[in-house]
C-alpha positions in Angstrom: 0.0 0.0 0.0 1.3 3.4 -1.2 2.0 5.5 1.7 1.1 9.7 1.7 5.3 10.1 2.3 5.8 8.7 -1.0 3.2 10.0 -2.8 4.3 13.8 -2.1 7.3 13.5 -4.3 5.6 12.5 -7.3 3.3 15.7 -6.8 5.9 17.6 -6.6 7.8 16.5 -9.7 3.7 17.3 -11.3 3.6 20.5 -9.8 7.5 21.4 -11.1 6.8 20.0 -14.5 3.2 21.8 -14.9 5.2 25.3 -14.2 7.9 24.5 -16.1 5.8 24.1 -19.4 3.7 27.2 -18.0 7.0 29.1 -17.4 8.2 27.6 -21.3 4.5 29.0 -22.9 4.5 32.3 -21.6 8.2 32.7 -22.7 7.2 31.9 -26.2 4.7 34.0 -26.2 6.7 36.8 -24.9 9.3 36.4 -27.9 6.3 36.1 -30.2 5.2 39.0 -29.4 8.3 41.0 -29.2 9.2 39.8 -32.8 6.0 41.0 -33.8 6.7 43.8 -32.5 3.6 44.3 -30.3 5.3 45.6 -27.0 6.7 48.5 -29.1 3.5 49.3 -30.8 2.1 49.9 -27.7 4.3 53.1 -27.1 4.3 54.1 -30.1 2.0 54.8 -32.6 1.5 55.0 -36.5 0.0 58.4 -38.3 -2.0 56.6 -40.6 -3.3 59.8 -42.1 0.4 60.7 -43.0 1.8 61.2 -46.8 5.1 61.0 -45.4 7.2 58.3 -46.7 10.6 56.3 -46.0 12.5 57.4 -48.8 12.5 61.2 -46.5 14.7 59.7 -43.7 17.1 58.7 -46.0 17.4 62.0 -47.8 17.5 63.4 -44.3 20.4 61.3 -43.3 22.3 62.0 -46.5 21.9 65.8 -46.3 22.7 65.9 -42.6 26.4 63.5 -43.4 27.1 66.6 -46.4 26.1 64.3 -49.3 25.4 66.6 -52.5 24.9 64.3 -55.4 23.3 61.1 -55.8 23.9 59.3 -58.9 21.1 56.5 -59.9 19.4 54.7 -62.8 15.8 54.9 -61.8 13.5 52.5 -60.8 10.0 52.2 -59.2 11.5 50.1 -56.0 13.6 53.7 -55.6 11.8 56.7 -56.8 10.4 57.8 -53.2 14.2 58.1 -51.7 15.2 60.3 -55.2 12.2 62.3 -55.1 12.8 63.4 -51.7 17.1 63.8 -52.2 15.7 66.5 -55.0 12.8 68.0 -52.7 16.3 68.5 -50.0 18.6 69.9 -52.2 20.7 67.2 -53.3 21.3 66.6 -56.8 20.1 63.6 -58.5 22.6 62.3 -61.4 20.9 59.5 -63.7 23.3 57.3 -65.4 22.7 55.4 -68.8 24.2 52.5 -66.9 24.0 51.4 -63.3 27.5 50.8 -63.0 28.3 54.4 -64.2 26.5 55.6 -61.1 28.8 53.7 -58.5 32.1 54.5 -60.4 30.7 58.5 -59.9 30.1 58.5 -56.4 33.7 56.7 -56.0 35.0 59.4 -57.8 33.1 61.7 -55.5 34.4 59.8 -52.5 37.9 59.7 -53.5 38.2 63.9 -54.4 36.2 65.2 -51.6 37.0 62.5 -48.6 33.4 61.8 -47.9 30.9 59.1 -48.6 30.0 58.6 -52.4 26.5 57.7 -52.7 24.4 55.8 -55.3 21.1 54.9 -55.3 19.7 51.5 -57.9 16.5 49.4 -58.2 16.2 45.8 -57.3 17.6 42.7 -58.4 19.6 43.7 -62.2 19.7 47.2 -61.1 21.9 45.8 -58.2 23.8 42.7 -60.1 24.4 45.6 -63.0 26.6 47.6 -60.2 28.6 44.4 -58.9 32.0 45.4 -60.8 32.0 49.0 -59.7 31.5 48.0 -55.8 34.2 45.1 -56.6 36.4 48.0 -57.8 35.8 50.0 -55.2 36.6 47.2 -52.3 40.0 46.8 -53.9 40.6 50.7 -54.3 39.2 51.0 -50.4 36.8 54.1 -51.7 34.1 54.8 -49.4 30.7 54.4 -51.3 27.4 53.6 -50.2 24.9 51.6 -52.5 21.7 51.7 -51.9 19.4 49.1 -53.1 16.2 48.7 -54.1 13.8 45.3 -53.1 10.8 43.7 -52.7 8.1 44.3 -50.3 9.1 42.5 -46.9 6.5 40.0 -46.8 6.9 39.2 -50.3 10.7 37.9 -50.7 11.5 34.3 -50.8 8.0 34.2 -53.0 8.9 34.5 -56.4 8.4 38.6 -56.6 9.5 40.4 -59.5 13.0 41.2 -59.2 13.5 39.6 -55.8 16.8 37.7 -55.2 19.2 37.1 -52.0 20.7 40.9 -52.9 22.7 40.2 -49.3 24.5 37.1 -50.4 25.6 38.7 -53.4 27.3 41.9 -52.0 28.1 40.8 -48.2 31.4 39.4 -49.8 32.0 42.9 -51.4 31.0 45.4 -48.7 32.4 45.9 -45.3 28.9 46.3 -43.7 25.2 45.3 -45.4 21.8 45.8 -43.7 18.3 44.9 -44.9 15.4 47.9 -43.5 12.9 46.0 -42.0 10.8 48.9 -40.9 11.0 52.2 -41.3 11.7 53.4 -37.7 15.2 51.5 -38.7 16.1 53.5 -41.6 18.1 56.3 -40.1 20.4 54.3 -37.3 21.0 51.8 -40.0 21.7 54.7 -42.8 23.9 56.3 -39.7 25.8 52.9 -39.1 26.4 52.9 -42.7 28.2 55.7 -43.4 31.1 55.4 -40.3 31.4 51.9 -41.6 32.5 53.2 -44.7 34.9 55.4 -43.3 36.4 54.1 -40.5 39.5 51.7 -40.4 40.4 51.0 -44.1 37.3 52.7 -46.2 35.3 50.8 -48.5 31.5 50.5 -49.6 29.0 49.3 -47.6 25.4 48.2 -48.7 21.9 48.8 -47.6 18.8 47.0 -49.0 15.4 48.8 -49.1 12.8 47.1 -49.1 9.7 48.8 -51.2 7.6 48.8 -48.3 9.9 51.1 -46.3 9.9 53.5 -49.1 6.5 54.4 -50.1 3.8 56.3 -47.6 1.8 54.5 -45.3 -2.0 54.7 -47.1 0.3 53.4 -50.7 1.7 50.4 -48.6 -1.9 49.8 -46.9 -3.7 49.3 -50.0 -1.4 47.0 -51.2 -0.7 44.9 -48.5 -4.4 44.7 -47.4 -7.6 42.6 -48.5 -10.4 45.1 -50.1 -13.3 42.8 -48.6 -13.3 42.3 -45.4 -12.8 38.1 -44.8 -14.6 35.6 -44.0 -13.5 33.0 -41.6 -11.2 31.9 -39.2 -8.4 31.9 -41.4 -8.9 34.7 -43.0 -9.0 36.9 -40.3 -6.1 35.1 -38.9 -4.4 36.1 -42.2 -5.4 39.8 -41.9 -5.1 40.3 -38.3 -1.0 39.5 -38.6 -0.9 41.5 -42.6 -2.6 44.4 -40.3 0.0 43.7 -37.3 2.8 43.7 -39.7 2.1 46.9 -41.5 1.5 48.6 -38.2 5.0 47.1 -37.5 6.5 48.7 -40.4 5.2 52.3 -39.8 5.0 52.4 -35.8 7.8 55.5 -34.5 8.3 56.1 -37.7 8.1 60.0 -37.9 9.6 60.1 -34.0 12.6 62.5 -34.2 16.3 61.0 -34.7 19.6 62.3 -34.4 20.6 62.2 -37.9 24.4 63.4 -38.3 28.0 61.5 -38.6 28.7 59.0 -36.1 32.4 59.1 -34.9 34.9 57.2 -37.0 37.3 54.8 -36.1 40.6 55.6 -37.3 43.5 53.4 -36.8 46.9 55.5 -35.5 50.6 54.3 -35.2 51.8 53.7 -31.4 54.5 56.7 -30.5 57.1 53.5 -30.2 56.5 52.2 -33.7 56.9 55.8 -34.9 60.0 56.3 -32.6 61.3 53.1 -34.3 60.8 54.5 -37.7 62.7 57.6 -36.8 65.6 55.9 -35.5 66.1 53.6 -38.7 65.5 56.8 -41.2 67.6 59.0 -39.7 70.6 55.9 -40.4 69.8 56.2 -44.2 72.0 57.0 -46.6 69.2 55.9 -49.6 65.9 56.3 -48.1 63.1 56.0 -50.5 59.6 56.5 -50.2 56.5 55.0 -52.3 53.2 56.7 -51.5 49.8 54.7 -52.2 46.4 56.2 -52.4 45.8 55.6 -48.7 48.0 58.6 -48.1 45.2 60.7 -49.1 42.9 59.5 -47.2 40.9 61.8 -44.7 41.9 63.5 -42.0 45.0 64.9 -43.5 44.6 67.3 -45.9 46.7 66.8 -49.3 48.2 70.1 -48.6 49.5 69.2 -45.4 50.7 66.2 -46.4 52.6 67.3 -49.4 54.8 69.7 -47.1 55.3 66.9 -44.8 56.8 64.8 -47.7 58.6 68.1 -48.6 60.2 68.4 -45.3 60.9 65.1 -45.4 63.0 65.2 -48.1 63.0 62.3 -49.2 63.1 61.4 -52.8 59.7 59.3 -53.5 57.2 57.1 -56.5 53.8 58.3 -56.1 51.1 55.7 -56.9 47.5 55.4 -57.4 45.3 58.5 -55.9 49.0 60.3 -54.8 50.2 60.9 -58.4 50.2 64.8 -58.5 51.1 65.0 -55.1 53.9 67.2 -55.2 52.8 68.5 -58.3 54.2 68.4 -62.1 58.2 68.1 -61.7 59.1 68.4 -58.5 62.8 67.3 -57.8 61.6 64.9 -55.1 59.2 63.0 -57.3 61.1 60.3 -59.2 58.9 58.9 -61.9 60.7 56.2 -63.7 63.0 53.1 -63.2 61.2 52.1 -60.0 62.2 48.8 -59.7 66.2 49.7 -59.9 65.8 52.5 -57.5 64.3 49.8 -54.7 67.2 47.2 -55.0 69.8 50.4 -54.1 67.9 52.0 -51.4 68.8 51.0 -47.8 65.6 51.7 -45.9 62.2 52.2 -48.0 58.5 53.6 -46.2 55.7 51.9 -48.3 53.3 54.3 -47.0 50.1 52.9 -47.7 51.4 50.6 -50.8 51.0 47.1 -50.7 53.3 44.3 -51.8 51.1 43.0 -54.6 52.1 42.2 -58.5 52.8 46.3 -58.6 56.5 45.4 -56.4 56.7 42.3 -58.0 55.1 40.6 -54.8 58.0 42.1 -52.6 60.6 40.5 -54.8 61.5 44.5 -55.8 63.4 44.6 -52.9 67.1 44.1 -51.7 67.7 41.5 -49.0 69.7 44.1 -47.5 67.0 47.4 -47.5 64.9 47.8 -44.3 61.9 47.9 -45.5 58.8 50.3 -42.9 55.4 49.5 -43.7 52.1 51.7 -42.8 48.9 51.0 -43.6 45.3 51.0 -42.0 45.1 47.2 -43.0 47.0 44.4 -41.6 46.4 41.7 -44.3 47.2 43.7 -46.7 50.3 45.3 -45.1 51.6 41.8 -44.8 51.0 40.8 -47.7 53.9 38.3 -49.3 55.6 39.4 -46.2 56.3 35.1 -45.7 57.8 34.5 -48.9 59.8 37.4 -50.2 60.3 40.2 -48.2 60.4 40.8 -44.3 59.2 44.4 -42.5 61.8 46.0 -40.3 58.8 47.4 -38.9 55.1 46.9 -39.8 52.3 49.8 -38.5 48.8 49.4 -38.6 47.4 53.0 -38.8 46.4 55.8 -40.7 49.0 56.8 -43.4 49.3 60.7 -44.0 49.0 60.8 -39.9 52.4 58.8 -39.6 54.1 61.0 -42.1 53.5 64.0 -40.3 54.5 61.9 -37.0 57.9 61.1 -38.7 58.4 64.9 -39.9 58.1 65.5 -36.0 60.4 62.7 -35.3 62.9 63.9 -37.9 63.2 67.7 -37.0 65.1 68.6 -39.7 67.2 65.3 -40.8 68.7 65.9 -44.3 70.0 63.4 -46.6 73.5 63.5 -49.1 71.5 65.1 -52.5 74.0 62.9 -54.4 71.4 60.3 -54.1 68.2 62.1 -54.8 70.8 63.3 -58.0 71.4 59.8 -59.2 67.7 59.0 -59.4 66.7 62.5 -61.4 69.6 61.5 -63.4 68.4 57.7 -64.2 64.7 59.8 -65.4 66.3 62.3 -67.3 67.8 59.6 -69.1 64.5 57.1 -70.0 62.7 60.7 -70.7 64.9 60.9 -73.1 64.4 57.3 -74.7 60.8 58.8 -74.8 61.9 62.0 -76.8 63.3 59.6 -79.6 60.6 57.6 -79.7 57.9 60.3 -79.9 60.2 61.9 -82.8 59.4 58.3 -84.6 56.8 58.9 -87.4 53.9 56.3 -87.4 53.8 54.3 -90.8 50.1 55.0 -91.3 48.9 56.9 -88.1 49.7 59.0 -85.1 52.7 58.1 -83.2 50.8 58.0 -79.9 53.9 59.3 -77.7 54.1 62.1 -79.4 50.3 63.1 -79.0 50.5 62.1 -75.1 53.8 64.4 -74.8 51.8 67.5 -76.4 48.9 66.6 -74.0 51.2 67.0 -71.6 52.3 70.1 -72.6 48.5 71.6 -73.2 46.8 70.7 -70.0 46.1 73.8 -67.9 46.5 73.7 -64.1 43.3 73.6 -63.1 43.2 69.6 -65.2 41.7 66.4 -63.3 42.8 63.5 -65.2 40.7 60.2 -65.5 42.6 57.3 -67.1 40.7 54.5 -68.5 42.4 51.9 -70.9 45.2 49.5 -71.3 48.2 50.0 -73.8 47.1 53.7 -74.4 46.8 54.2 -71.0 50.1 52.6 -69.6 51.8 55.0 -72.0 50.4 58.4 -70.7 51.6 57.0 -66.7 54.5 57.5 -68.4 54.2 60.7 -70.2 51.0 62.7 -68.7 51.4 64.4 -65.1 48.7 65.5 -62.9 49.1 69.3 -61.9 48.4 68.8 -58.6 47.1 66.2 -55.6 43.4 64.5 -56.4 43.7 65.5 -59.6 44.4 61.8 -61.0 41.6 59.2 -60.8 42.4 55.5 -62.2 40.4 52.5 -61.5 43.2 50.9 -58.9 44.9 47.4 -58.8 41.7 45.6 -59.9 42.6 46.9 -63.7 38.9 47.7 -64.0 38.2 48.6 -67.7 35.0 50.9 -68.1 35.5 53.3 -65.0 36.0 56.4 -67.4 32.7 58.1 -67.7 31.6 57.5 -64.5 35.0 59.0 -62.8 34.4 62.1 -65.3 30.9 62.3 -63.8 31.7 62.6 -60.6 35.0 64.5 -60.9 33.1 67.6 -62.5 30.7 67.8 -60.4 33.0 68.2 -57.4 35.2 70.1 -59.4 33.3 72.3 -61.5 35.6 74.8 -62.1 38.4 72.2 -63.4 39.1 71.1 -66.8 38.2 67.4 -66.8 40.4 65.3 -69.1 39.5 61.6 -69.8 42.0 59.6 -71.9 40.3 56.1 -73.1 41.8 53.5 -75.0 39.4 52.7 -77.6 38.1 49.5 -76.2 37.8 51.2 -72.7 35.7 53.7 -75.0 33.1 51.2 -75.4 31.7 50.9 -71.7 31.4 54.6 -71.5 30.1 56.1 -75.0 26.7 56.6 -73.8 27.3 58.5 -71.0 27.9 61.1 -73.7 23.8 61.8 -73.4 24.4 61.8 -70.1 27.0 64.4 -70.0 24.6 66.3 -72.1 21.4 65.8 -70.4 23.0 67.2 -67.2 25.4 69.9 -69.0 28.2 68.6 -68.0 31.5 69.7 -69.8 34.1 67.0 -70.0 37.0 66.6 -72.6 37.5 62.4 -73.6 40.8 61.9 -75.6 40.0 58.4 -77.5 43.5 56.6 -78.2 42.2 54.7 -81.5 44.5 52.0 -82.5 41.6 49.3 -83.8 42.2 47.3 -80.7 42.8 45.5 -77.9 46.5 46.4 -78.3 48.0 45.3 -74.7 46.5 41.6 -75.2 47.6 41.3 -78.7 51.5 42.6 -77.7 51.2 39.1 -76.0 48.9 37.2 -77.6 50.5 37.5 -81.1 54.0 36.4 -80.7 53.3 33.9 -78.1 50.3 32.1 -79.4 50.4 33.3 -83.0 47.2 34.4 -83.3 45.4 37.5 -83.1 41.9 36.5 -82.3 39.4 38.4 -80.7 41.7 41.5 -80.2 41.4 43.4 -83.6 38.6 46.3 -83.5 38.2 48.6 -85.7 39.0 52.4 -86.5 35.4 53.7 -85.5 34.2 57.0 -85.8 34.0 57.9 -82.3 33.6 61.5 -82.6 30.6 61.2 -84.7 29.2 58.4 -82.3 29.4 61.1 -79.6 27.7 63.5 -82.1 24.2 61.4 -82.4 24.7 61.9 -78.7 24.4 65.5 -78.5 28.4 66.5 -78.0 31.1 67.6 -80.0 33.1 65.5 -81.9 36.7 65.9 -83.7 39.0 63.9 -85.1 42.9 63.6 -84.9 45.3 61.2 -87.8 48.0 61.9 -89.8 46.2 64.5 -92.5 45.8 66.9 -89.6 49.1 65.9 -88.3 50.5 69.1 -88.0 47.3 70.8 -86.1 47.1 68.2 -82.8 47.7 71.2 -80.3 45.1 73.3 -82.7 42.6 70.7 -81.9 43.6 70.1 -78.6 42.8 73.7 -78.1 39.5 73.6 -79.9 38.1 71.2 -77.7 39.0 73.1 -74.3 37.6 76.2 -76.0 33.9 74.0 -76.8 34.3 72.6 -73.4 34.4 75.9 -71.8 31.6 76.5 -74.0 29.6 74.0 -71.7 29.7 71.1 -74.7 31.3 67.8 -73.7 33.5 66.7 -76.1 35.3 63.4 -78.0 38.7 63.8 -79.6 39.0 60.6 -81.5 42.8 60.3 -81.7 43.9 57.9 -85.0 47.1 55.7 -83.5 49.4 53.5 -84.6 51.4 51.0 -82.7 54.7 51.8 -81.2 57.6 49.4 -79.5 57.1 52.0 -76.1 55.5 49.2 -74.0 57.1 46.1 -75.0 57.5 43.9 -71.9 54.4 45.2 -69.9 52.1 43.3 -67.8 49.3 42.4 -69.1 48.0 39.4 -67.0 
């Protein structure tokens, strides 16, 4: 017989179990709730009768972080966010091409230090950018994309243009964040833009969903039944539509702060600067190679160029420092790079990397002492454990060190009989490059000579965007930018097509500047229709189309190696009067106006100024100038 002692455990064990499952049900129901966002609806509430609409907090939050232009392809996902960007005062670019519209707000990030910005519609609209943001990753530009999607509740169920957009670019961006409602829009915009800024820059990505975008009665009528249903079921189903659209709209007028967020900016240690110092002021050979990350934001380009100038040190400017010191200054060594870096004793990579541009660190002599700064650490170490070694490796912001080691320095000179030997070694390869331009072509322009009197005609005031291969890698040589941020080339992803997009966004910032865009004629391709849209949006640019019928650096390869041709061979195409049908000026350069290249140089910086974009198409013929280059 069961005794009352050992019954009252098992009613106990009841009793635990039965508020255990209790404790288990009310949890659930808790987090039901909170993802349905019930407990916040309660304190706040939605304006139903509102017009307002999502695509105003993100105008907000742009004009409040300085943004001034917004370059797009439009699309009906996107039109509330351009609408209100035009109704706030910034200007609203449209692009013939989605990808145009990325490469312009890089160009926008790289000249002015702040966040580029460019706005595309769902699913192609986004896939169209994917190169540009690609490019953009590599050249760590600061851009944000913002994307177009489907309605919340519809993704993952076949809607038109719906695909995992997060997938596809959280491999490209450094931060990427779906809006889920609309109260969301401003932190997440907010979060955005310091992402793209801080530590080494790059683009970030935020998806829009439609819903967030349009106003509250537009969203209402298409999310909701017309007839009231019938059923249990039914008004289950519209019960959580009408839960979920309050959701959406709840706080979503409640005031936000809507300004920067503070940036996180790597800095050198005052040891690894001391240590820098220390081995510098032993040189006898110091050399320094300046990568784009020296321009980055917070030093200004003036400031750092009379750092480097105190500094004294002779140096090879590379990517967005070209034109740092300005056209022929006796510091800035332009040629025979790789021989200069096997006879230096200590060399500052300041903010260049040790990819196929040094030959993956092979450049080097076992012997230099080799200081590396850069905001990345990968990067910075890049190769580091096969062919080269870092006396000293410094995570931190680049044109910040400099001006540390000008401190650290106080006035440390160096014997000018080196700095002498390396202007000595460029006089003499400019001079190869006299004799060659004085070469006539057998049927067309010799192209060194044109690029040498381009050099000579561009005014101070010249940006120059660079977009090609063989014609392109023979104006490095040749062209000078006047100044710093006046250079824009796609970076070490090789990118072909960033041309009209960089042009874009270059005179915009710069309006007062002379924009020069030198294409190879292949390059010329991507960006020939942008011509309508230099012209739709007045936009004076000057494009100087090197036209030697083809895809010259492949086929300096291809040919002799393979011993074919194939697919490189294009043809001598009327550029000029392809860029006519578009509404600009067109002219056109070969050997029966020889003797009048500066004339029409001149001519097309006087219909420029005239407000007319312009294409000089530039007749070419092949040259033995780049024999040897790198082409893969």
């Amino acid at each position: 017989m069961e005794t009352p002692m050992a019954a009252a455990p098992a009613g106990c064990c009841f009793s635990s179990f039965l508020l255990l499952a209790f404790g288990t049900l009310v949890a659930a129901l808790l987090g039901a709730a909170h993802r349905l966002g019930l407990f916040y609806q309660l304190m706040h509430k939605v304006d139903k009768a509102s017009v307002r609409h999502g695509g105003e907090n993100v105008a907000a939050v742009l004009r409040a972080h300085g943004v001034r232009f917004l370059f797009t392809l439009v699309g009906g996902h996107i039109s509330p966010m351009l609408v209100a960007c035009e109704k706030l005062g910034i200007r609203v670019v449209d692009t013939r091409h989605e990808v145009t519209a990325v490469f312009a707000a890089d160009a926008v990030a790289r000249l002015t230090g702040t966040v580029g910005v460019a706005a595309v519609t769902a699913g192609p609209g986004l896939t169209n950018t994917v190169t540009a943001v690609k490019n953009a990753q590599i050249a760590q530009s600061p851009l944000l994309l913002l994307g177009g999607a489907a309605a919340t509740l519809l993704q993952n169920r076949g809607a038109l243009q719906a695909i995992d957009q997060m997938s596809l670019f959280r491999p490209l961006c450094k931060f990427c964040a779906s809006v889920r409602r609309v109260r969301d829009i401003v932190p997440t915009l907010r979060a955005a833009m310091a992402a793209a800024q801080s530590g080494t820059p790059g683009p970030v990505f935020v998806e829009l969903p439609i819903d967030v975008l349009y106003p509250y009665f537009m969203v209402q009528k298409e999310m909701m039944p017309a007839k009231p249903p019938k059923g249990l079921m039914g008004r289950g189903i519209s019960w959580y539509l009408q839960n979920h659209l309050t959701n959406l709209f709840a706080g979503a007028w409640e005031p936000q702060p809507e300004g920067p967020l503070s940036l996180d900016i790597p800095q050198a240690s005052p040891q690894q600067v001391q240590h820098c110092v220390e081995i510098l002021s032993r040189a006898k050979r110091p050399l320094m190679v300046l990568g784009s990350q020296a321009l980055l934001s917070p030093t200004p380009a003036d400031k750092l160029r009379a750092a480097v100038e105190t500094l004294g040190i002779p140096c090879f400017l590379g990517g967005m420092a070209r034109g740092l010191l300005g056209r022929n200054h006796p510091l800035h060594i332009r040629q025979n790079r790789s021989a200069a870096l096997k006879k230096a004793d200590v060399v500052v990579l300041a903010g260049t990397v040790c990819d196929f541009r040094l030959s993956y660190g092979r450049v080097f002599s076992r012997s230099s002492k080799i200081l590396i700064i850069n905001r990345n650490r990968k990067e910075m170490l890049l190769n580091s454990d096969i062919f080269w070694k870092p006396q000293e490796a410094v995570q931190g912001d680049v044109g910040s060190f400099v001006l540390k080691l000008v401190e650290g320095l106080q006035g440390q000179t160096w014997a000018p009989d080196w700095a002498e030997e390396l202007r000595e070694a460029d006089r003499q390869k400019e001079q190869t490059f006299r004799e060659k331009a004085a070469i006539p072509g057998a049927q067309h322009l010799n192209p060194v000579r044109v690029l040498q009197l381009v050099e000579d005609t561009l005014p101070d005031n010249s940006i120059l965007v660079v977009d090609g291969g063989d014609f392109i890698g023979t104006a490095a040589h040749l062209v000078q930018p006047r100044g710093p941020l006046r250079w824009l080339d796609p970076g070490a992803f090789g990118t072909l097509g960033v041309g009209a997009g960089f042009a874009l966004g270059a005179k915009l910032c710069r309006p007062d500047a002379e924009v020069w865009c030198l294409f190879g004629d292949g390059a010329f391709g991507y960006s020939l229709i942008e011509f309508d849209t230099f012209v739709r949006h007045k936009i004076p640019v000057i494009a100087l189309v090197g036209n030697d019928a083809g895809w010259t650096q492949i086929s300096r390869e291809q040919v002799p190696s393979l011993g074919s041709n194939v697919a490189c061979g294009l043809a001598y195409t009327d550029y000029h009067k392809a860029a006519m049908g578009l509404g600009a000026r067109g002219l056109l350069l070969s050997r029966e106006n020889e003797d009048q290249v500066v004339k029409v140089l001149h001519d097309a910086q006087q219909q420029c100024r005239d407000g007319h974009p312009v294409v000089v198409n530039i007749l070419i013929g092949r040259t033995d100038f780049r024999d040897g280059s790198i082409a893969v």
